[in-house]
BALOBA-1460 file (C-alpha; in Angstrom, 3 decimals):
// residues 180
<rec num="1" residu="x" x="-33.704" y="51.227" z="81.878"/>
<rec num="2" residu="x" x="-32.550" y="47.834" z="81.015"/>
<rec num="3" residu="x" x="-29.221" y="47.403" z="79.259"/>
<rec num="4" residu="x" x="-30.200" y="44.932" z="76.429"/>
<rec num="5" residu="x" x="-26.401" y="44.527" z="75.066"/>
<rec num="6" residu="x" x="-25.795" y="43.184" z="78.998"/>
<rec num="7" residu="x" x="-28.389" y="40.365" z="78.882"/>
<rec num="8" residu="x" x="-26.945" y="39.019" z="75.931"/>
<rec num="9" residu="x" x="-23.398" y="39.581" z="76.377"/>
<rec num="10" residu="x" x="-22.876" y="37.985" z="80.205"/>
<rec num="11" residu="x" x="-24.401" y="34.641" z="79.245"/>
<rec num="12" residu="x" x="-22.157" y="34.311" z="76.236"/>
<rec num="13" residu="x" x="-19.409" y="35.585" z="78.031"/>
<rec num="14" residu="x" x="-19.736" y="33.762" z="81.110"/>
<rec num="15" residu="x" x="-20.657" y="30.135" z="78.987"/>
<rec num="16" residu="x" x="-17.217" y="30.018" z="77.102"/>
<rec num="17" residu="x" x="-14.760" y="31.491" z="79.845"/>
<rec num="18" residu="x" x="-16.398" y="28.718" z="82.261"/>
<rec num="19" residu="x" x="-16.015" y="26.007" z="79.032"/>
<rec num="20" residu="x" x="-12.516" y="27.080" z="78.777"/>
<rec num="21" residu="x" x="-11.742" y="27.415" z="82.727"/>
<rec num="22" residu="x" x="-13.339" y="23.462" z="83.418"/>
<rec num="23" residu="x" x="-11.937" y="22.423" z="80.220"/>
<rec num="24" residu="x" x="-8.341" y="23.767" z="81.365"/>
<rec num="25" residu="x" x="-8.508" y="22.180" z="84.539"/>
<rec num="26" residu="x" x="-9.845" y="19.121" z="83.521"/>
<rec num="27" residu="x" x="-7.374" y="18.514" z="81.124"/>
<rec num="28" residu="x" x="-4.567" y="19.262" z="83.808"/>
<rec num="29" residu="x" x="-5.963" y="18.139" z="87.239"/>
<rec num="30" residu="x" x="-9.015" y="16.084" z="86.404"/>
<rec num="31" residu="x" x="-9.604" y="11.959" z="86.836"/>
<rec num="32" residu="x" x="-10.664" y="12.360" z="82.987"/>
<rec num="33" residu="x" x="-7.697" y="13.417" z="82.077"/>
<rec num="34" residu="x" x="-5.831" y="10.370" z="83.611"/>
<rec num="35" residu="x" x="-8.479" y="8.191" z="81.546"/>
<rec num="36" residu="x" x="-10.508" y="7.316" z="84.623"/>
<rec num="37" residu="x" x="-14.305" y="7.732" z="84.702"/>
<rec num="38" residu="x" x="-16.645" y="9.394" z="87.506"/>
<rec num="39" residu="x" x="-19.436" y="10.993" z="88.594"/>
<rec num="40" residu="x" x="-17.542" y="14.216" z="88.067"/>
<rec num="41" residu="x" x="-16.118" y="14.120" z="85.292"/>
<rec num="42" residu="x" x="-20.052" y="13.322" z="84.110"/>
<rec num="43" residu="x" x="-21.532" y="16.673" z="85.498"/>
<rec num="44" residu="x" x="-18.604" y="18.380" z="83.778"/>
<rec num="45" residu="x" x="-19.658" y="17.071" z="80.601"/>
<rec num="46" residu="x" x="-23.153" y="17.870" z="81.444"/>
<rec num="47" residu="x" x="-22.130" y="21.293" z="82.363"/>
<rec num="48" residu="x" x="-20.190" y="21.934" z="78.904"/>
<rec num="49" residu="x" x="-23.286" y="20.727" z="77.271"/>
<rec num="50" residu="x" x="-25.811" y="23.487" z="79.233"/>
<rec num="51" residu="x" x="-23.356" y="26.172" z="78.410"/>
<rec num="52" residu="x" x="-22.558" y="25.208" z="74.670"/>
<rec num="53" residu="x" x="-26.115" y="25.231" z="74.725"/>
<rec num="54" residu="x" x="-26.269" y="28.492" z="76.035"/>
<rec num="55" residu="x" x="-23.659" y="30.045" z="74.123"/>
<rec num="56" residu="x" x="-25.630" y="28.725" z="70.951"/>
<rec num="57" residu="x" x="-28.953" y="30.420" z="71.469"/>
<rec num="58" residu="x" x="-27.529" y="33.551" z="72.674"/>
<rec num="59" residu="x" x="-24.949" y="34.356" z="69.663"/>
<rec num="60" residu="x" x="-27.248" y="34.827" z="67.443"/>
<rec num="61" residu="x" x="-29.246" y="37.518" z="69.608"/>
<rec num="62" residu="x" x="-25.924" y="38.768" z="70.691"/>
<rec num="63" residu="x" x="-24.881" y="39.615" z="66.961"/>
<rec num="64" residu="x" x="-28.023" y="40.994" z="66.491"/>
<rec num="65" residu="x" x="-28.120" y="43.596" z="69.334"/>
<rec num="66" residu="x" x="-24.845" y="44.162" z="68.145"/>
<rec num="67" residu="x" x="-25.634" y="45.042" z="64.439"/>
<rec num="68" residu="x" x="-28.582" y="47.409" z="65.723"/>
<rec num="69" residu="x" x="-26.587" y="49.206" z="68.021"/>
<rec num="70" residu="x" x="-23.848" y="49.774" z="65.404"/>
<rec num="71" residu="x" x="-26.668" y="51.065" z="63.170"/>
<rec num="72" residu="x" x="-28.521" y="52.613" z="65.561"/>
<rec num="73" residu="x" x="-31.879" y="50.997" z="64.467"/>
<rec num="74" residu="x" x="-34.279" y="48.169" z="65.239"/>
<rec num="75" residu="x" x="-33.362" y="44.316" z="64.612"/>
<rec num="76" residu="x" x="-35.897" y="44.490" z="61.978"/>
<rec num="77" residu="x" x="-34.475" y="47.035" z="60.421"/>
<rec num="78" residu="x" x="-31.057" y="45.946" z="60.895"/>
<rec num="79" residu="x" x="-31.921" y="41.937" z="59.331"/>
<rec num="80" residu="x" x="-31.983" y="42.577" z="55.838"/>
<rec num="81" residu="x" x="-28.435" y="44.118" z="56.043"/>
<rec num="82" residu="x" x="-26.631" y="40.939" z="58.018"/>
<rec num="83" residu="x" x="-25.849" y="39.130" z="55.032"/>
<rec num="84" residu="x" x="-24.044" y="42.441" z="54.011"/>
<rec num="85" residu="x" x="-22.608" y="43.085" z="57.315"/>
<rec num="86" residu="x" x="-20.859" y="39.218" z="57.577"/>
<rec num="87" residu="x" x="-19.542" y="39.381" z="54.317"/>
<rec num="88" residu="x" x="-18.196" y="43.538" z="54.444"/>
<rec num="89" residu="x" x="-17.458" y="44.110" z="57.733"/>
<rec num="90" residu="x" x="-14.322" y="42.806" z="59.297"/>
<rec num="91" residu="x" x="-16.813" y="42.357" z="62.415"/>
<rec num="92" residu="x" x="-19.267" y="40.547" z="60.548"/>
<rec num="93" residu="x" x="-16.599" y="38.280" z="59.159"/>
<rec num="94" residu="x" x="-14.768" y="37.739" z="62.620"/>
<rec num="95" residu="x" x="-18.802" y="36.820" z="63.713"/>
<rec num="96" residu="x" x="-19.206" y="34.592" z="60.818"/>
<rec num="97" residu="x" x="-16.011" y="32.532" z="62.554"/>
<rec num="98" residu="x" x="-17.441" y="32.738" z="65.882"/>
<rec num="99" residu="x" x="-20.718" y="31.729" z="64.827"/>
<rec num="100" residu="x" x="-18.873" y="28.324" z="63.166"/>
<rec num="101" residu="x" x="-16.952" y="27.680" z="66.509"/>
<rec num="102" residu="x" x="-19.930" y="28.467" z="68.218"/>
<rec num="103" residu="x" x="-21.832" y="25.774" z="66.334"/>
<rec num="104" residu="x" x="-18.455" y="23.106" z="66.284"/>
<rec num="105" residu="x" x="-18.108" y="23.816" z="70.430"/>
<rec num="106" residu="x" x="-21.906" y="22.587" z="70.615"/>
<rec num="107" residu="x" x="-21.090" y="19.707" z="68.430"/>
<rec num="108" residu="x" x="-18.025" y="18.823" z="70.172"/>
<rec num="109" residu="x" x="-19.759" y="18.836" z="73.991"/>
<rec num="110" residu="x" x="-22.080" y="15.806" z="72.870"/>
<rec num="111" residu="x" x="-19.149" y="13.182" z="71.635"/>
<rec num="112" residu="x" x="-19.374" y="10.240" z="73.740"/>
<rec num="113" residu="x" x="-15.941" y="9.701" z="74.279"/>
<rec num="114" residu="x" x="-13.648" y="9.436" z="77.752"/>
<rec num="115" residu="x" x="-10.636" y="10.562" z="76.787"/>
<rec num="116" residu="x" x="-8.828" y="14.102" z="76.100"/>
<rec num="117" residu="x" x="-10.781" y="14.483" z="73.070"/>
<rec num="118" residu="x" x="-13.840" y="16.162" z="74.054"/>
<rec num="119" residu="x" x="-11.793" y="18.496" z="76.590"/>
<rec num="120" residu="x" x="-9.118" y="19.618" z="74.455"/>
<rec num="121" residu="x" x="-11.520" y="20.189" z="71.659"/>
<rec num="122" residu="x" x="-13.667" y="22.571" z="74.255"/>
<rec num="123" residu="x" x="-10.928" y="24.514" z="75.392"/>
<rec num="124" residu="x" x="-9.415" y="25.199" z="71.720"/>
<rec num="125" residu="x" x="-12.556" y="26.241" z="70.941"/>
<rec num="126" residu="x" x="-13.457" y="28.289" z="74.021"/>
<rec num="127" residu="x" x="-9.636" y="29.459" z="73.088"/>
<rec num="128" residu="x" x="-10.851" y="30.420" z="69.704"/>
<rec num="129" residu="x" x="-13.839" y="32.149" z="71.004"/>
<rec num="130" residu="x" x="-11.923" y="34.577" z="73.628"/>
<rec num="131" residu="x" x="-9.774" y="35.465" z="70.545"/>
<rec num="132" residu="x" x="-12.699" y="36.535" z="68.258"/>
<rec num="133" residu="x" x="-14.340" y="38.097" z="71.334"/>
<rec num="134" residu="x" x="-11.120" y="40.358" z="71.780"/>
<rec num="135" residu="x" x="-10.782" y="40.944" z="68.177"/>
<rec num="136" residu="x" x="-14.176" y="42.532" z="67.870"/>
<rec num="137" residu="x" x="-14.665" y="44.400" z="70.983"/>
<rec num="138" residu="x" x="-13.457" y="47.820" z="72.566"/>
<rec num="139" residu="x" x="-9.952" y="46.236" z="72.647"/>
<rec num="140" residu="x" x="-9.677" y="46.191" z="68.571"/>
<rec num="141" residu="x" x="-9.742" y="50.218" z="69.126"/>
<rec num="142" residu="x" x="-6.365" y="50.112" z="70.907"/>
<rec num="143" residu="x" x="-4.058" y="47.564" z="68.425"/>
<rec num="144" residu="x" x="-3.861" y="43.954" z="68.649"/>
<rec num="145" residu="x" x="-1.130" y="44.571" z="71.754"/>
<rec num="146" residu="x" x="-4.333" y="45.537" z="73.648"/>
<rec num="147" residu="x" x="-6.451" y="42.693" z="71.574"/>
<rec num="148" residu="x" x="-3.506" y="40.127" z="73.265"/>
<rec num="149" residu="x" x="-3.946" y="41.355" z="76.651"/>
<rec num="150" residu="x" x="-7.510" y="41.249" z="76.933"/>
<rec num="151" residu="x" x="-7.452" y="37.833" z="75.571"/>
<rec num="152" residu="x" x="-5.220" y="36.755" z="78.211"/>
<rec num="153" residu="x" x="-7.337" y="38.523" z="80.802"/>
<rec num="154" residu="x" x="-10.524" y="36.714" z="79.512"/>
<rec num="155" residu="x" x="-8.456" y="33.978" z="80.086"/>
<rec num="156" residu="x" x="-6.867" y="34.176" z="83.155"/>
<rec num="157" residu="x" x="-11.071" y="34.732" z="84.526"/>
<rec num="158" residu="x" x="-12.003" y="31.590" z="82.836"/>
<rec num="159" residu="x" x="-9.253" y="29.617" z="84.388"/>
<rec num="160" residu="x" x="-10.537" y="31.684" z="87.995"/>
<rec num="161" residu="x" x="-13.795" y="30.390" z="87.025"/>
<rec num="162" residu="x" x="-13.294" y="26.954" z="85.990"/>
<rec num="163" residu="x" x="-11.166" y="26.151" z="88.851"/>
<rec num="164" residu="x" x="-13.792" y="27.355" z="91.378"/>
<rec num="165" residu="x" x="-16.640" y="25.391" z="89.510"/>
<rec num="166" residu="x" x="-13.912" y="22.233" z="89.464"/>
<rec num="167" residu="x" x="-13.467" y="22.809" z="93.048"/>
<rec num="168" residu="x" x="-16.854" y="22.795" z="93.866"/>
<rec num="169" residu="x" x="-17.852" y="19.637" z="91.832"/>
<rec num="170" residu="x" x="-15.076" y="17.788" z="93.228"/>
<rec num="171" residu="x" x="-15.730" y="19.218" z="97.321"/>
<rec num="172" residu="x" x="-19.081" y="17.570" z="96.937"/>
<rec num="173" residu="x" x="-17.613" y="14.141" z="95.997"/>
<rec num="174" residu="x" x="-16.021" y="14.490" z="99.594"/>
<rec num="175" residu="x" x="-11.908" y="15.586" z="100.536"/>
<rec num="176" residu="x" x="-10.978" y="12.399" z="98.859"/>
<rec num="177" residu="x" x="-11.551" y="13.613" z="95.616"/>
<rec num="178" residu="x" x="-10.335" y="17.234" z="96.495"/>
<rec num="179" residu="x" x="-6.784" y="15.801" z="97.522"/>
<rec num="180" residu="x" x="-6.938" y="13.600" z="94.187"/>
């Protein structure tokens, strides 16, 4: 049996906690950072594009699996009741946010500027978007105590994750750029 909510929820997932990880580290460690321009810094960009990309085709089918589950129907069933659910439901209203940074992140990724703009506008976005995440998953159940630490657990992975991918980008620039 295939798990439907998992195919939508792991590329969303993983697009913004790597956004936020790179974004993070390319804001602390990177050449960009420090104003200069490379190679790297280019596939980063690239890479924040993909997964903005990403995150922006799978939202939508995210919310919807989401909805149908909750109503325990079909997507057609379940799409003349979205405009109700966004604008009565404190999840469709937290999703109605998501869905603008969602849209703003994939905006942001394609500015063609150098300096910290684009990367501290893609990790207060990714920020934003761990934050509605937690508010509207199993973690809302609990209080917002539990809300705040799975935040900073979805945040502590993308950091995990966007230093590895840094790593990687920079290793294959040669040690030079890893000891930069």
């Amino acid at each position: 049996m295939i798990d439907t909510p998992a195919i939508f929820t792991w590329p969303v997932l993983v697009a913004q906690l790597a956004i936020f990880g790179t974004a993070a580290f390319a804001l602390i460690f990177a050449p960009v950072a420090r104003g200069e321009s490379d190679g790297a810094s280019d596939r980063v960009v690239m890479l924040w594009r993909v997964l903005a990309m990403l995150n922006l085709a799978m939202s939508p089918l995210l919310f919807m699996e989401i909805a149908s589950r909750m109503a325990q129907t079909s997507w057609m069933r379940v799409l003349p009741f979205i405009p109700q659910i966004m604008r009565e439901t404190l999840a469709g209203r937290f999703w109605v946010w998501r869905f603008a940074a969602v849209v703003m992140l994939a905006m942001v990724v394609w500015i063609p500027a150098r300096a910290r703009l684009v990367p501290f506008a893609a990790l207060a976005l990714s920020t934003i978007l761990i934050v509605l995440g937690s508010l509207t998953s199993h973690a809302i159940d609990k209080g917002m105590l539990v809300v705040a630490i799975y935040s900073l657990h979805q945040a502590a992975v993308g950091l995990w994750l966007g230093a590895l991918a840094s790593l990687l980008t920079s290793g294959r620039r040669g040690p030079d750029t890893l000891e930069a």
